[in-house]
ROTITI-314774 format. One record per residue (C-alpha): residue number from 1; residue in one letter; x, z negated, y. Coordinates in steps of 0.001 Angstrom, whole numbers. Each point is the difference from the previous one (the first is absolute). Layout:
// residues N
@k:NUM	r:A	x:X	z:Z	y:Y
...
END
This chain:
// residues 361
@k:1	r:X	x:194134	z:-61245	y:-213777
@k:2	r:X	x:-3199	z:1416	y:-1892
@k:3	r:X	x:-293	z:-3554	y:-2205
@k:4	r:X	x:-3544	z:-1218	y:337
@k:5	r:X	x:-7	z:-3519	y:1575
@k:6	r:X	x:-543	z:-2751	y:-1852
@k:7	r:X	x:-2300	z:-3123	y:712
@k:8	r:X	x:1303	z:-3492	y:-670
@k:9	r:X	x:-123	z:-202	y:-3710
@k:10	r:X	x:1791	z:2880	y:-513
@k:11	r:X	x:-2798	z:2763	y:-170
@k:12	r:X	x:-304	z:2814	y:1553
@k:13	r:X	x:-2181	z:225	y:2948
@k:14	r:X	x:-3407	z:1278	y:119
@k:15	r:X	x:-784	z:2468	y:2580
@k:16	r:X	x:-2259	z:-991	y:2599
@k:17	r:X	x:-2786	z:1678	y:-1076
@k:18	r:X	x:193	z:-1434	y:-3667
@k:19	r:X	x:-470	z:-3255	y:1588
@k:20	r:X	x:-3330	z:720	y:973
@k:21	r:X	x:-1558	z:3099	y:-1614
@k:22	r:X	x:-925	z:-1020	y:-4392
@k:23	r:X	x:3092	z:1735	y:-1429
@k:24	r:X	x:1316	z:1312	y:-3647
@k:25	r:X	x:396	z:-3595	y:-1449
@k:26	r:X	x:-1727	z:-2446	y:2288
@k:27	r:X	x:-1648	z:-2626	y:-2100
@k:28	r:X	x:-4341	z:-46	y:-114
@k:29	r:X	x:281	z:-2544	y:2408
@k:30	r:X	x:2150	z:1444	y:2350
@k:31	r:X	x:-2433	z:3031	y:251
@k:32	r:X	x:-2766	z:-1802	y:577
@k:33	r:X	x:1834	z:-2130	y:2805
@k:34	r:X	x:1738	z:3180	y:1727
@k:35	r:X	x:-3693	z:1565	y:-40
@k:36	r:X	x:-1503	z:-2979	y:1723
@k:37	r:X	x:2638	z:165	y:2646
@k:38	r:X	x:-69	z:3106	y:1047
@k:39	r:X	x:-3995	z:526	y:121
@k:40	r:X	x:255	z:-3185	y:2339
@k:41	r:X	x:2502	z:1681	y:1809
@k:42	r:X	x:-2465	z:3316	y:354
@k:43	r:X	x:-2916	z:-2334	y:969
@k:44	r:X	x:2154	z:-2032	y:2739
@k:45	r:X	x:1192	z:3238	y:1199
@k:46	r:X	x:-3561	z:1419	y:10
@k:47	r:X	x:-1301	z:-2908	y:1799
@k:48	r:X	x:2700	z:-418	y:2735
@k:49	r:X	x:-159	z:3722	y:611
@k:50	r:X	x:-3773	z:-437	y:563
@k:51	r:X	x:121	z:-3040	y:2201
@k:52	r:X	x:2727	z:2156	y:1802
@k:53	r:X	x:-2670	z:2848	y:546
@k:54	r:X	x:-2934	z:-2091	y:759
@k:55	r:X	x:1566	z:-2604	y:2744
@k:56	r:X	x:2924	z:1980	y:1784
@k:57	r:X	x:-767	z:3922	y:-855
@k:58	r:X	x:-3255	z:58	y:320
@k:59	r:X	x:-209	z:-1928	y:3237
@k:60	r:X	x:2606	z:1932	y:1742
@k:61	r:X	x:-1421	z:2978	y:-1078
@k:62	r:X	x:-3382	z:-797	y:1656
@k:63	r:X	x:1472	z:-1459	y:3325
@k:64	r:X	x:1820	z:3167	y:171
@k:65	r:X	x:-2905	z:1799	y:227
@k:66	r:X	x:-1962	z:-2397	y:2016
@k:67	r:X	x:3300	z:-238	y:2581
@k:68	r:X	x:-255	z:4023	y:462
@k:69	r:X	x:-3962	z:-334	y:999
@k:70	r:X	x:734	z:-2346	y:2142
@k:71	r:X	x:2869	z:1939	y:1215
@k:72	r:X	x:-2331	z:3021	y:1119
@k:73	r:X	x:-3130	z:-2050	y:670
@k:74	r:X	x:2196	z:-1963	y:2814
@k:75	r:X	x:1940	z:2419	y:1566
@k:76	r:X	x:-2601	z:976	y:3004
@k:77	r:X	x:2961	z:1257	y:1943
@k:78	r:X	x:3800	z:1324	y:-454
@k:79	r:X	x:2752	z:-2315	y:944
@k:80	r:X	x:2434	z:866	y:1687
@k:81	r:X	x:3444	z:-59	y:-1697
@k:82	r:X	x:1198	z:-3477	y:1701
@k:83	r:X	x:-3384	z:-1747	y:-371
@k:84	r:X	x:-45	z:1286	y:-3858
@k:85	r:X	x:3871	z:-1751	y:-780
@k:86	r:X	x:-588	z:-2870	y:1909
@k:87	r:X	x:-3386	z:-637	y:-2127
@k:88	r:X	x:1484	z:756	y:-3286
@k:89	r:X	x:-179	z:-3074	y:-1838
@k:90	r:X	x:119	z:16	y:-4120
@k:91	r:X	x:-1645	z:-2677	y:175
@k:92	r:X	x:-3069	z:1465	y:1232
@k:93	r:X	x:-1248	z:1598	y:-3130
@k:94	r:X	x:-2739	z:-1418	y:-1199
@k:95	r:X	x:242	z:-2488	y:-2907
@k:96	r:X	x:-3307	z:-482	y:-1633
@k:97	r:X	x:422	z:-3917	y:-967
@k:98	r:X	x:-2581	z:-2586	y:518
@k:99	r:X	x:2300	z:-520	y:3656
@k:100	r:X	x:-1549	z:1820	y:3085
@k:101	r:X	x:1761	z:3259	y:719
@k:102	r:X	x:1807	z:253	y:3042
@k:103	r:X	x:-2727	z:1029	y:2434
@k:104	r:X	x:-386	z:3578	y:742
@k:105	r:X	x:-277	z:1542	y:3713
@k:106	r:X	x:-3346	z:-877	y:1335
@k:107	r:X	x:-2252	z:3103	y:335
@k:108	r:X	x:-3094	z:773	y:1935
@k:109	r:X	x:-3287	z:1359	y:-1795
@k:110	r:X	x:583	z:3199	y:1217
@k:111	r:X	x:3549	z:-114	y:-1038
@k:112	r:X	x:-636	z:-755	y:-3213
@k:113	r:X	x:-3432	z:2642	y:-829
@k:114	r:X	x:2176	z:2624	y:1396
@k:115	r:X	x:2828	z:-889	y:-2426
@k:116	r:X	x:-2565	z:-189	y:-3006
@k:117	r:X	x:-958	z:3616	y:904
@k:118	r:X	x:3336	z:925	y:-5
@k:119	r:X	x:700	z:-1706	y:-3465
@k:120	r:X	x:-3353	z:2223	y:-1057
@k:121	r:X	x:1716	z:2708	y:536
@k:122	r:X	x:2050	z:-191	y:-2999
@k:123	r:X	x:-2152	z:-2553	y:-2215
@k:124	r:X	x:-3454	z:800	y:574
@k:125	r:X	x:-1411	z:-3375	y:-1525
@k:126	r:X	x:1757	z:-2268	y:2294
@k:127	r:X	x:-3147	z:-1329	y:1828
@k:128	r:X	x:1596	z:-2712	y:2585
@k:129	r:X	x:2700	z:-2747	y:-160
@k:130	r:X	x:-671	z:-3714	y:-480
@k:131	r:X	x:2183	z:-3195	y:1107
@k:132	r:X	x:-338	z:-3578	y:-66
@k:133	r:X	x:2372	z:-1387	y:2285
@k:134	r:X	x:2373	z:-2704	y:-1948
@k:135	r:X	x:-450	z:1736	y:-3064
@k:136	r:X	x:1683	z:2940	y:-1794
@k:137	r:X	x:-2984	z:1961	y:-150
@k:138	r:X	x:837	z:2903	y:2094
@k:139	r:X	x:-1470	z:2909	y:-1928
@k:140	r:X	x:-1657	z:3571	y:364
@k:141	r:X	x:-3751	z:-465	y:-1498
@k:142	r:X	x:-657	z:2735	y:-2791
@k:143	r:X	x:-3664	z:1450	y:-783
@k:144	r:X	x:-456	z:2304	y:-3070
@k:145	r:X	x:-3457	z:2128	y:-874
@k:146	r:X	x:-2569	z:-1879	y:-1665
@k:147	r:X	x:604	z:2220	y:-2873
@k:148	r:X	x:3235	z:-2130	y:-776
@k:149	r:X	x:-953	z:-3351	y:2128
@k:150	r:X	x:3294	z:-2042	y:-1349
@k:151	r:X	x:2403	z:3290	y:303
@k:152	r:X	x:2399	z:-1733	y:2315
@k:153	r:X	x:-116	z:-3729	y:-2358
@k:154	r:X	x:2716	z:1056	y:-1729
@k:155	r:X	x:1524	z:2460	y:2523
@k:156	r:X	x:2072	z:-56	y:3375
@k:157	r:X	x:-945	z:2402	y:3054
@k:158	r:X	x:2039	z:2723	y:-1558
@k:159	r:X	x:-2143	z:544	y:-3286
@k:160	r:X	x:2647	z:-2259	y:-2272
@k:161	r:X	x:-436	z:-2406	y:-2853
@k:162	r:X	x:1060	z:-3924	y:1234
@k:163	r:X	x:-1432	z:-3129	y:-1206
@k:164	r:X	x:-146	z:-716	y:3827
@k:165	r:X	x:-2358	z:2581	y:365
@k:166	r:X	x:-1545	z:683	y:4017
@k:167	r:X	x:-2199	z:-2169	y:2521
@k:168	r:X	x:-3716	z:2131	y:-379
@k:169	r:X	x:-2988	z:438	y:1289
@k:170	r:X	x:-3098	z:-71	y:-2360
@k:171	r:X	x:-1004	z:3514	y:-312
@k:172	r:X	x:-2507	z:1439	y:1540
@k:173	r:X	x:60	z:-2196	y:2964
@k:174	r:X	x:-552	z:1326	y:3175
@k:175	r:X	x:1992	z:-118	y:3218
@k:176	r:X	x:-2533	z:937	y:2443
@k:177	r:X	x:-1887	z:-2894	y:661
@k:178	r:X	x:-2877	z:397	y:-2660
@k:179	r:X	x:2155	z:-2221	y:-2254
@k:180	r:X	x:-252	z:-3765	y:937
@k:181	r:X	x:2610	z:-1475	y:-2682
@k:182	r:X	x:3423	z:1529	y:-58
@k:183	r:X	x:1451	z:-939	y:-3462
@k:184	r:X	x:3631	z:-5	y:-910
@k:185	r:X	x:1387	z:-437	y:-3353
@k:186	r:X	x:3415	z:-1426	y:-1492
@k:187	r:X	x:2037	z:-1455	y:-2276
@k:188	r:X	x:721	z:-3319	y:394
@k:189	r:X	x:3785	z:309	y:-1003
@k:190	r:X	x:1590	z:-3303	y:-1286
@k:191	r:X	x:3079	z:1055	y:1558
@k:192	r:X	x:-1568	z:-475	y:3670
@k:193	r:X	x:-311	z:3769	y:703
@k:194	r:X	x:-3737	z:2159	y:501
@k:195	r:X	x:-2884	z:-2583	y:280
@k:196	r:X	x:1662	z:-3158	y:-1428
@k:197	r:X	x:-280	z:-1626	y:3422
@k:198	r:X	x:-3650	z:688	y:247
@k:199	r:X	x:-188	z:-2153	y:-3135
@k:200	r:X	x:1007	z:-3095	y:2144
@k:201	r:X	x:-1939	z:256	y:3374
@k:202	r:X	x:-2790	z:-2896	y:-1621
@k:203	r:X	x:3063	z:-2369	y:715
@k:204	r:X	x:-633	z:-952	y:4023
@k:205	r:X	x:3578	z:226	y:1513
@k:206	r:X	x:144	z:3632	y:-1596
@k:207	r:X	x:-3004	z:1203	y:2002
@k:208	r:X	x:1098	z:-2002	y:3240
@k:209	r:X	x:3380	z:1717	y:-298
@k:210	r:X	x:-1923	z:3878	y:-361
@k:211	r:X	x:-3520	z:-613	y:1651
@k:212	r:X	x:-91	z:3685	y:786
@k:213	r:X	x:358	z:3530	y:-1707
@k:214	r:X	x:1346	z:3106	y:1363
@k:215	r:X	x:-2006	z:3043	y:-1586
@k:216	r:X	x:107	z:3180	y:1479
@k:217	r:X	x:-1176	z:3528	y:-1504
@k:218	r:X	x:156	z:3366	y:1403
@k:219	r:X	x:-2644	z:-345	y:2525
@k:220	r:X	x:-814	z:-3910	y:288
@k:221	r:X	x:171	z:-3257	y:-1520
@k:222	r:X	x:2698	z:-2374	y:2384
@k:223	r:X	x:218	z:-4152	y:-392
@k:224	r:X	x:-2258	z:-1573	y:-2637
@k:225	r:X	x:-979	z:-3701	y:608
@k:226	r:X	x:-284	z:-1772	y:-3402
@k:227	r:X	x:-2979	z:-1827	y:-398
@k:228	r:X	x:-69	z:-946	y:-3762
@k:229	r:X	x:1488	z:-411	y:-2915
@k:230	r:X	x:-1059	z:-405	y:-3585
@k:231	r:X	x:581	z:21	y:-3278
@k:232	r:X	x:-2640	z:1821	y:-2848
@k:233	r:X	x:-263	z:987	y:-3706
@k:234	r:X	x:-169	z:2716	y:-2112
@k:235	r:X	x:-1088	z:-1220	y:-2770
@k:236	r:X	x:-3361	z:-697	y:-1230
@k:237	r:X	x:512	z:-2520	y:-2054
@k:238	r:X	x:1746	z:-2159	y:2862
@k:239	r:X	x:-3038	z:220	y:2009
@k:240	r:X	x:-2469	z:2535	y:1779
@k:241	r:X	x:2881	z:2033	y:1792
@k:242	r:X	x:-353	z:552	y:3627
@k:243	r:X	x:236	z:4016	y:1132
@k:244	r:X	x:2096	z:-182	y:2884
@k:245	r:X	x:411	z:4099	y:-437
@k:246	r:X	x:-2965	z:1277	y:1919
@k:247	r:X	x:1056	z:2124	y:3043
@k:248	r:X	x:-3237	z:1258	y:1410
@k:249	r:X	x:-3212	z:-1614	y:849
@k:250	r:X	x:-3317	z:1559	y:900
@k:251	r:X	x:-939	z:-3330	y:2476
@k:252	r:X	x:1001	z:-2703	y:2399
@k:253	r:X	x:-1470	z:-2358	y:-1998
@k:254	r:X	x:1813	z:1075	y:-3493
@k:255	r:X	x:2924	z:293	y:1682
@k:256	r:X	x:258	z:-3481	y:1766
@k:257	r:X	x:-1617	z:-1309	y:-3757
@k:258	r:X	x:3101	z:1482	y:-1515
@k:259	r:X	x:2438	z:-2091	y:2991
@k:260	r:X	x:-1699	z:-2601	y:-777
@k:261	r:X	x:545	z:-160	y:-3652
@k:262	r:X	x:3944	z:596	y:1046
@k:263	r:X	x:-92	z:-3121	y:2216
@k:264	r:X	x:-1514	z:-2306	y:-2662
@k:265	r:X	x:2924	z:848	y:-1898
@k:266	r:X	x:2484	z:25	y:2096
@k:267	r:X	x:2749	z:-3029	y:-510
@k:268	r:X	x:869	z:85	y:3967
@k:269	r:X	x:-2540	z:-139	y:2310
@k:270	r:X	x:2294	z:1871	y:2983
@k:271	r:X	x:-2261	z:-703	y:2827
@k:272	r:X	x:-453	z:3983	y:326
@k:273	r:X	x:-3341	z:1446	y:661
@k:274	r:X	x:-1986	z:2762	y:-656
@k:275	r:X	x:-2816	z:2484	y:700
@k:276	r:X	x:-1842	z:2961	y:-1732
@k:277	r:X	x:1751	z:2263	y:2436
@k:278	r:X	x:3322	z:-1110	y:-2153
@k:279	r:X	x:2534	z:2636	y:-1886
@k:280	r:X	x:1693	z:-2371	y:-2994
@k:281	r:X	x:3145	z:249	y:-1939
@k:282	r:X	x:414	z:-1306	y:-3476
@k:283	r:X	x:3415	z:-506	y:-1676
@k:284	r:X	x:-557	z:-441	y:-3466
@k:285	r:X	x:2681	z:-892	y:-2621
@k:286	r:X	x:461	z:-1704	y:-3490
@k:287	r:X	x:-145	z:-3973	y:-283
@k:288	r:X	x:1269	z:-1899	y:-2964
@k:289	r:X	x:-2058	z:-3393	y:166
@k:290	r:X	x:-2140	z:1353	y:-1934
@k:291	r:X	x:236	z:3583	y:-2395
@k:292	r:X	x:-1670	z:2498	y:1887
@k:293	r:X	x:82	z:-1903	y:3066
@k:294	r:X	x:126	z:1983	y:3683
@k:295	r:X	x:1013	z:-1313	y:3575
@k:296	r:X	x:-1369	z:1711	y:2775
@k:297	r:X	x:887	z:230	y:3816
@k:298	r:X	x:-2551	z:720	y:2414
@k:299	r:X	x:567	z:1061	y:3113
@k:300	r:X	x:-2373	z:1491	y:3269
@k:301	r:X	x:899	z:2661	y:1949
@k:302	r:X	x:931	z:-1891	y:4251
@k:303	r:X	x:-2295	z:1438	y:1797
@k:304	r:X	x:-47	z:2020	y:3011
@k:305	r:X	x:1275	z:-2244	y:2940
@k:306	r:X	x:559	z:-3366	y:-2816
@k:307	r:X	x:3134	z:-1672	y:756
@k:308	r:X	x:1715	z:560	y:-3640
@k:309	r:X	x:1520	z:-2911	y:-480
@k:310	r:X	x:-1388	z:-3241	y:-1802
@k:311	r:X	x:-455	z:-3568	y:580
@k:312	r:X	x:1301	z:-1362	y:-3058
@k:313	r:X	x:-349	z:-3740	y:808
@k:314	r:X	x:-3555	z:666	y:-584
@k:315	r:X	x:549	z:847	y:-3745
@k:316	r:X	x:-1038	z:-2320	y:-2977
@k:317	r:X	x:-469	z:238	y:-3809
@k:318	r:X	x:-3517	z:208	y:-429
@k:319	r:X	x:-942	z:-2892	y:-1585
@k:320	r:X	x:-3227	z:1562	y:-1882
@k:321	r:X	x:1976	z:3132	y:-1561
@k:322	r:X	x:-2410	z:2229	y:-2770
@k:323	r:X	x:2797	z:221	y:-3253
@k:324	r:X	x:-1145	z:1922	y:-2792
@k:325	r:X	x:-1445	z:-2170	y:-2615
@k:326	r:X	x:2841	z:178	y:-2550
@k:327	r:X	x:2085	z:-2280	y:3187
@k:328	r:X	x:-2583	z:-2852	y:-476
@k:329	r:X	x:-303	z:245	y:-3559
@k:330	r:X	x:4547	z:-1069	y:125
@k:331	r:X	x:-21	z:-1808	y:2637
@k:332	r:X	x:-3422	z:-1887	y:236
@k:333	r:X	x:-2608	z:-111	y:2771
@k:334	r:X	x:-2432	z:2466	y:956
@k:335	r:X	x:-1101	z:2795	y:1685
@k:336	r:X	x:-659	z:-590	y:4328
@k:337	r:X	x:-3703	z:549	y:522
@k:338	r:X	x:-727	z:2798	y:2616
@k:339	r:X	x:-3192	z:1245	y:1859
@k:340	r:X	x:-930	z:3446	y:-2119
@k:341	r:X	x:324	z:2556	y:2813
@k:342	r:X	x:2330	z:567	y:3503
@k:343	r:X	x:-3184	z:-516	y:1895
@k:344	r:X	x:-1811	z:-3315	y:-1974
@k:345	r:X	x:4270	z:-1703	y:546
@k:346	r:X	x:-394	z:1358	y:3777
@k:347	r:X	x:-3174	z:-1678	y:779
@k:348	r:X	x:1203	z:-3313	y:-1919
@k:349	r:X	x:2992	z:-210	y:2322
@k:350	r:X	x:2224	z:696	y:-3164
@k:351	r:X	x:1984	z:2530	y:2017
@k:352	r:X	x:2397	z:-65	y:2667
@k:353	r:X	x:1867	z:3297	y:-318
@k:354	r:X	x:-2800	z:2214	y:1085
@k:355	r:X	x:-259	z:1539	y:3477
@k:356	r:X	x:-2537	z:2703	y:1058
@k:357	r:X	x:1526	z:3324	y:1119
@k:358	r:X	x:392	z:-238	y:3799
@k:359	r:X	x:-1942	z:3269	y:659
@k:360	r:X	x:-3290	z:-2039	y:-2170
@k:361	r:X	x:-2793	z:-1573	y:1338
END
């Protein structure tokens, strides 16, 4: 009792921490060996805590607060007590993975503006609610003051900081009508959550699978029918970029100019049509074939009386796609030749997704 143990050649035994803190009487070598070990140990530490954070904290933490928006923003009535245990289901809770959510209860247009009021009520720059059937996105749509245009990049409906940040409207857009281009924002999360699916709707079987967009706002908005989608730069020295961010324009013919720019670049040519009378909906989020890169999802308003579903048998990829330059100068080939304007490619026949307003001449 009280001896200090000894180790197999007779010694006494070190204490643990002698083995691998430098001690009174370690030799140089030893030092230097017990100092490399135990700043590998802080970095491996360091780094699994980190990877720990960023791909199971993190992402619960943000589905949590997704899950209770979606909580509110769905509950148009009370259950009653038997109806709420028999529909409890863990399983339910939305898991933002690259795997469709289970599907939420459909809602009417009315249903769901009345609900985005409601949600108002206690965050002010909710503006509506978009989802994309087969996908995860299922999220309230954010607009800040043009004084801080990118407040909610980095932030979730309640004000705080995640690298998820919020679905947003550009601000200053309008939601009256004098606005022709809606345009939401987000991250295109490698992860599968926000806008990564967005990033993949230039693959055909994607689009098929989601032809259609719920968007609803306070007052408006309903199913969107898309109609194109493209892919654009940022960069200058890739190529003259293409300013898909205009959302107001002074004439038919700018307007339907603008469209037709959109459909020259679009990668799917959906078989959708269009007119001047036409509200649009862009989704824009980060690509990565390029740096800089941008997918966008277009979408028009179904009109009043427009049966809102789509044909998809009639889509195609278009086989005379406009890539910015810096895609040719990789890959080879060059770019399609188009009429200049919407009206010199109407009167050539170039263009098959125009139909006049039914109340025109």
């Amino acid at each position: 009792m009280g001896k200090n143990k000894l180790d197999k050649q007779g010694r006494p035994k070190k204490p643990f921490y002698q083995t691998w803190l430098p001690w009174k009487g370690d030799r140089p070598s030893q030092v230097i060996l017990k100092l490399l070990t135990l700043v590998m140990l802080v970095v491996f530490l360091g780094a699994a805590g980190y990877l720990v954070n960023e791909l199971v904290i993190l992402p619960m933490q943000a589905d949590q607060v997704v899950s209770e928006i979606q909580d509110v923003f769905y509950e148009t009535e009370e259950p009653s007590s038997s109806e709420s245990s028999e529909s409890a289901d863990p399983s339910a809770s939305p898991e933002a993975t690259q795997e469709p959510e289970e599907e939420q209860p459909e809602m009417t247009d009315e249903e769901a503006q009345a609900q985005i009021r409601k949600l108002q009520e206690t965050y002010p720059d909710i503006v509506g609610w978009l989802r994309i059937p087969n996908t995860v996105i299922d999220y309230p749509v954010l607009q800040s003051s043009e004084s801080d245009p990118e407040y909610y990049l980095y932030r979730n409906y309640k004000g705080e900081t995640t690298k998820y940040g919020s679905i947003f409207m550009q601000a200053g857009t309008a939601l009256d009508g004098s606005d022709q281009n809606l345009l939401l924002y987000g991250h295109s999360m490698r992860d599968g959550r926000m806008f990564a699916q967005v990033g993949i709707f230039n693959q055909i079987d994607v689009y098929k699978n989601s032809p259609v967009i719920t968007f609803n706002t306070a007052n408006g908005g309903g199913k969107w029918k898309i109609f194109a989608v493209f892919k654009t730069n940022t960069d200058e020295s890739q190529g003259e970029p293409f300013y898909y961010t205009y959302d107001h324009f002074d004439s038919d013919s700018e307007y339907l100019n603008f469209v037709y720019q959109i459909r020259q670049r679009s990668i799917i040519d959906t078989g959708v049509d269009f007119n001047e009378n036409d509200t649009m909906l862009s989704l824009s989020t980060c690509s990565y074939e390029f740096d800089g890169w941008r997918t966008v999802v277009v979408a028009r308003l179904v009109r009043d009386g427009e049966d809102p579903t789509v044909d998809t048998s009639q889509a195609s990829y278009n086989p005379d796609v406009v890539y910015p330059q810096c895609w040719y100068d990789r890959y080879g080939g060059s770019v399609p030749q188009w009429p200049d304007t919407f009206e010199e490619a109407l009167e050539q026949g170039r263009i098959d997704w125009y139909t006049p307003p039914a109340d025109s001449e």
